[in-house]
C-alpha positions in Angstrom: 0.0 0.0 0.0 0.6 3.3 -0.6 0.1 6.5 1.1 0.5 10.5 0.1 1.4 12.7 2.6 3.0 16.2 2.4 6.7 15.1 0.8 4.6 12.7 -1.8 3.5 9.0 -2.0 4.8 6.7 1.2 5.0 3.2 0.5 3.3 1.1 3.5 4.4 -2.7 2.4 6.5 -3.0 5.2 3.0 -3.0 7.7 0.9 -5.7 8.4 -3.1 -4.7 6.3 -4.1 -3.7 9.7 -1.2 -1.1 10.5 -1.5 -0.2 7.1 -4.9 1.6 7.5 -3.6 3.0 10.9 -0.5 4.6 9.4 -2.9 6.8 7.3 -4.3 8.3 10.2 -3.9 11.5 11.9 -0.6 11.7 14.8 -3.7 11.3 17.5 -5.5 8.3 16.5 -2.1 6.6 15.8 -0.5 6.8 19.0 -3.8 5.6 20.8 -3.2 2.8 18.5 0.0 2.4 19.1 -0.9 2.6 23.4 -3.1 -0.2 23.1 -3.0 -3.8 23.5 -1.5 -6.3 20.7 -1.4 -9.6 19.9 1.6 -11.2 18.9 1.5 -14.5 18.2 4.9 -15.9 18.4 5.7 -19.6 18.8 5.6 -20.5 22.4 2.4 -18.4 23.0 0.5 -20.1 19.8 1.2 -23.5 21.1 -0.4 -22.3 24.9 -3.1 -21.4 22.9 -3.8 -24.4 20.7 -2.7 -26.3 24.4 -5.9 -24.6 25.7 -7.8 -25.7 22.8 -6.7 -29.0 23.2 -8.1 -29.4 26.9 -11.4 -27.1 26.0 -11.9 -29.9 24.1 -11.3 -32.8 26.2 -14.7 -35.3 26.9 -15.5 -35.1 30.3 -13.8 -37.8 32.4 -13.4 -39.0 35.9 -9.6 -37.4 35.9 -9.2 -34.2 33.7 -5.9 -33.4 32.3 -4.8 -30.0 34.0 -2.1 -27.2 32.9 0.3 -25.2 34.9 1.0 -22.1 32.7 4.8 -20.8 34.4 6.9 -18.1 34.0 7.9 -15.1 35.2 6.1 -11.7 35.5 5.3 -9.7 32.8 6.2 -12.2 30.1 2.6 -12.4 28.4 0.8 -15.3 30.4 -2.2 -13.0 31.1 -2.2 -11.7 27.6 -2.8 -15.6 26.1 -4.9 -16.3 28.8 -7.4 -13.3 27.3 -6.8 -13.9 24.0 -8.4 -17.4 24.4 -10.7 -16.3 26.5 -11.4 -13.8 23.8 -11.9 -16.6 21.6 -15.0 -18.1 23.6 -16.8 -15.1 25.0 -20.0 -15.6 27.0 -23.7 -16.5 25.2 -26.7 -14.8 26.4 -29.8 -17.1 27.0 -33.0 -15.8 27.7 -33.0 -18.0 31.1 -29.3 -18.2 31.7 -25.5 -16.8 30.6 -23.3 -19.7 29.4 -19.5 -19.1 30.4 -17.3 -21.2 28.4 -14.3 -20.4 29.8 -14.1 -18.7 33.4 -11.1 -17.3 34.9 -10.6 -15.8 38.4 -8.0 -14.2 40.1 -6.3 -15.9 43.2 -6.9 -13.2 46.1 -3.7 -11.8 47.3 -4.5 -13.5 51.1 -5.5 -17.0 49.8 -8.7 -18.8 51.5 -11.2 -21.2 50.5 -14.0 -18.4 51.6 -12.1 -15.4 49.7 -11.8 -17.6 46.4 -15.5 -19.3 46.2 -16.0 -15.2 46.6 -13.8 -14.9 43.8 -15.6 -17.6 41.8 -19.1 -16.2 42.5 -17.8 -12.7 41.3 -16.4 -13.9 38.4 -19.7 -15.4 37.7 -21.6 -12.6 38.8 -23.6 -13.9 41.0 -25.6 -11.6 43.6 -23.2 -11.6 47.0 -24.8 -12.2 50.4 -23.0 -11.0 53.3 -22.7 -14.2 55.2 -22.5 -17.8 53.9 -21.6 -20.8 55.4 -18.7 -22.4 54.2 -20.4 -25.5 52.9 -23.6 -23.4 51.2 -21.0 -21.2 50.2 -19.7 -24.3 48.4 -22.8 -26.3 47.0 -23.7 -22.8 45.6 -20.5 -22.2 43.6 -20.8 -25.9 42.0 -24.5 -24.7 41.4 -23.8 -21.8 39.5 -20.6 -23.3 37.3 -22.8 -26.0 36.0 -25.4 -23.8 35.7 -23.2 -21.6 33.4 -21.9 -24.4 31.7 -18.2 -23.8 32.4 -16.0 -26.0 30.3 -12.9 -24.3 31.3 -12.0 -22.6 35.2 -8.2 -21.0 35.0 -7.0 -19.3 38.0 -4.5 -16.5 37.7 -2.1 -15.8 40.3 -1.9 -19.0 41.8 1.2 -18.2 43.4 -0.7 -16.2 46.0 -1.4 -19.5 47.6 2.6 -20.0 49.4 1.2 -16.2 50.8 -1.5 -18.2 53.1 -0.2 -20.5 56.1 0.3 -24.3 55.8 -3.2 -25.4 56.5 -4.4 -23.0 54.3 -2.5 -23.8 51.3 -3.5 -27.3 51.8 -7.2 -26.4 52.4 -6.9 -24.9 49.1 -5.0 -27.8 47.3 -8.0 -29.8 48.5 -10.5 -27.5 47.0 -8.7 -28.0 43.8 -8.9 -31.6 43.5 -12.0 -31.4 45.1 -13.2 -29.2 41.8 -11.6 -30.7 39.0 -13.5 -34.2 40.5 -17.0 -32.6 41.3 -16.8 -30.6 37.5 -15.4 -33.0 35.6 -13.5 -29.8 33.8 -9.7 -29.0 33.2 -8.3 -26.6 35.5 -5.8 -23.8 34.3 -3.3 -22.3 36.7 -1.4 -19.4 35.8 1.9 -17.9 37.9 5.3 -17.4 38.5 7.3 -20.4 39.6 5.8 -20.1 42.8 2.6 -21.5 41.9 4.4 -25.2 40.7 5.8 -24.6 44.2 2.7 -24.8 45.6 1.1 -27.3 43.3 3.8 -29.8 44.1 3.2 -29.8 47.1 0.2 -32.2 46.8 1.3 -35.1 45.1 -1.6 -35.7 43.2 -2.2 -32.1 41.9 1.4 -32.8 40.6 0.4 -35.4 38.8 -2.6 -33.9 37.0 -0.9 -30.3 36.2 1.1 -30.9 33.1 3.9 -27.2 33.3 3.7 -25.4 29.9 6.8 -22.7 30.5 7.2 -19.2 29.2 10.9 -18.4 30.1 12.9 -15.2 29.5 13.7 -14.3 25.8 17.1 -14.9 25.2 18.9 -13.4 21.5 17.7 -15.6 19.0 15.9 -16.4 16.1 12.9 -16.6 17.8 13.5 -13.1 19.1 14.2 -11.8 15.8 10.8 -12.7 14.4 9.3 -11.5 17.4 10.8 -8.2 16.7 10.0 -8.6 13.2 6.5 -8.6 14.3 6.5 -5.9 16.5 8.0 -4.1 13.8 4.7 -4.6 11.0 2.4 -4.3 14.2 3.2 -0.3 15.0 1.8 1.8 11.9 5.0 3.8 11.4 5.4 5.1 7.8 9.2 3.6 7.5 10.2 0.5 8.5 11.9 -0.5 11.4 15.3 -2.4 11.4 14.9 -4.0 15.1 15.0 -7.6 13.4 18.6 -7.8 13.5 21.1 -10.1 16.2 22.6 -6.4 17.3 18.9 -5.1 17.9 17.7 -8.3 19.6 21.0 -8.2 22.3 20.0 -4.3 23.3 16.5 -4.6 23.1 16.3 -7.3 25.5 19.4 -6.3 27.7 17.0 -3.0 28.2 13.9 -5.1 29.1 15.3 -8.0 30.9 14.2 -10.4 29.0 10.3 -10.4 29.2 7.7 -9.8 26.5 6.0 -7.1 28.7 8.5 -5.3 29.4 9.6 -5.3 25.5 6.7 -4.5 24.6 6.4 -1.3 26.9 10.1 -0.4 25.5 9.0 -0.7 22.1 5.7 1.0 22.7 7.4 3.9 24.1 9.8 4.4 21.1 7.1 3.7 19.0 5.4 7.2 20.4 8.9 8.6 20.1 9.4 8.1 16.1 5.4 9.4 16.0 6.1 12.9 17.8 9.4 13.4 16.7 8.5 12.6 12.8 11.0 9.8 12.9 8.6 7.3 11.8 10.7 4.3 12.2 12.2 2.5 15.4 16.0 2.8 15.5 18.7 3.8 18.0 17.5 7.7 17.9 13.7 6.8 19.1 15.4 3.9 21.3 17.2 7.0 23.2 14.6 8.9 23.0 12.1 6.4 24.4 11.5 7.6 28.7 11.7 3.7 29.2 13.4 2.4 32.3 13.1 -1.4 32.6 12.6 -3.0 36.2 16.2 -3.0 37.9 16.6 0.9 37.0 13.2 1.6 37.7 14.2 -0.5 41.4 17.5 1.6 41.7 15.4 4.9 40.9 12.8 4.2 43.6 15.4 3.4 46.3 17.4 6.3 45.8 14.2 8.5 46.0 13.4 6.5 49.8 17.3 7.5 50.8 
C-alpha cells in the first residue's frame, strides 16, 4: 500500500493490512493505536493457545488433564490467557449466561472463603453477606454448572505460598476437590511459585502438566518477534529491530520479558510518532523515557534515601 502525505506517495508494504490503515491516520489516533494492546502470536504463545484448545476440548472424564502455565512476570501469560478467552466469549440465554471459559484471580490472602467469593464474582452472582462455608460451596458448583463452564483458569496462583500451611493445603483440597466434582480441566497461571505450591500435593502434581514461558534470550525466535512488532506499529518507514545487534540491546534493556519489551517498544514507537522519525532505530530507542525494572528499582530506592 501506498500513502501521500506532504513530501509525496509513502510506500506502507512493510505494515501488516491492519497497520497499514492506521499509518494513514492522523498523529492522535495513531498513538492511541500504538498505546493499546496487541497480539503477537509468536511460537511459544501459539502453542499455549492451541494447548488450551486441546483441553477445551477434552470429553469429560473421571480425571481431567490440568495445565500449569509458568513463568515469570510480565512475560505475556495474562495476555494468552485473554486472547483465548477472547476466543470463547459468554452467550446470552433468555434463562441463563453460558460461560465457556471462566477465569478468576487468586486473592492476594488466599482462602477457601475469599476464592468461592472470587468464583461467584467472576460469575456474577448476587453476594450475600454471610455464607456458610459448605452453602457457600454447594452454591458455587451450582452456578458453574449452571453456566456451563468447560474451562476454570486461575490467575495468580502463586498467592497460595502467601496463606499459612493449613491453608495452602485447604486450598489444594479444594482444587482436587473441583476438578472431581466438575469434571472440567483446570488452568493455573503464575510465577514459579505456583508449581511450588502445586507440588506440594502429590496428586495435583500429577494432574498439572507445566507449559513454560521463560525469558527471551537473542535468538531467532527473538528476531521474528521483533519482526512482528515491527509490522504491528503503523510507522510510515520501517523499522530495522530484526537484526542479532537489535535483539542483544533490546532485550538487555527489558530483561528479558515480552511485557517489558513491549512497553520499550511501545514507548519508542510514540517517540518516532512525535518526533517525525517514523521508524524505530537507535535515535527513538534514546529517546524512548523507558526504564526497565532494575533501573526503575534503583530509581525508587534512591528516591526512599
Amino acid at each position: 500500500m501506498v500513502n501521500e502525505d506532504e513530501d509525496g506517495p509513502v510506500d506502507l508494504s512493510h505494515l501488516h493490512p491492519a497497520a497499514q490503515r492506521i499509518a494513514q491516520l492522523p498523529d492522535g489516533e495513531r498513538l492511541r493505536y500504538v498505546r493499546s494492546d496487541r497480539w503477537i502470536g509468536y511460537p511459544r504463545a501459539t502453542a499455549a493457545v492451541e494447548r488450551l484448545e486441546t483441553l477445551l476440548a477434552w470429553p469429560s472424564k473421571q480425571r481431567m488433564p490440568n495445565l500449569l502455565l509458568i513463568g515469570p512476570t510480565n512475560n505475556g501469560k495474562s495476555m494468552i490467557v485473554e486472547k483465548f478467552r477472547r476466543s470463547h466469549p459468554p452467550l446470552s440465554h433468555p434463562d441463563r449466561e453460558e460461560i465457556p471459559v471462566l477465569v478468576v484471580q487468586m486473592p492476594s490472602e488466599p482462602s477457601v472463603g475469599r476464592f468461592y467469593t472470587a468464583l461467584l464474582t467472576a460469575l456474577r452472582a448476587p453476594l450475600r453477606s454471610r455464607y456458610r462455608l459448605a452453602d457457600l460451596e454447594q452454591l458455587v458448583v451450582r452456578l458453574l454448572r449452571a453456566a456451563t463452564v468447560r474451562m476454570l483458569v486461575i490467575d495468580e496462583l502463586h498467592n497460595v505460598l502467601g496463606g499459612r500451611g493449613d491453608t495452602r493445603r485447604e486450598f489444594l483440597n479444594l482444587l482436587r476437590y473441583l476438578g472431581n466434582e466438575l469434571r472440567i480441566p483446570l488452568v493455573g497461571v503464575g510465577t514459579r511459585d505456583a508449581y511450588l505450591a502445586i507440588r506440594a500435593d502429590d496428586q495435583l502434581e500429577n494432574r498439572f502438566a507445566p507449559l513454560t514461558l521463560p525469558r527471551w534470550e537473542a535468538d531467532e525466535d527473538a528476531c521474528s518477534l521483533l519482526a512482528s512488532f515491527a509490522t504491528s506499529f503503523p510507522l510510515r518507514r520501517p523499522s530495522p529491530i530484526a537484526t542479532a545487534e537489535m535483539v542483544g540491546y533490546l532485550l538487555t534493556r527489558s530483561e528479558g520479558t515480552i511485557g517489558e519489551l513491549a512497553l520499550l517498544l511501545t514507548d519508542a514507537a510514540v517517540a518516532a510518532i512525535e518526533s517525525g522519525e517514523e521508524t524505530i532505530n537507535q535515535r527513538t530507542l534514546l529517546l524512548a523515557p523507558y526504564a526497565g525494572p532494575s533501573e526503575r528499582r534503583r530509581l525508587f530506592e534512591r528516591e526512599l534515601t
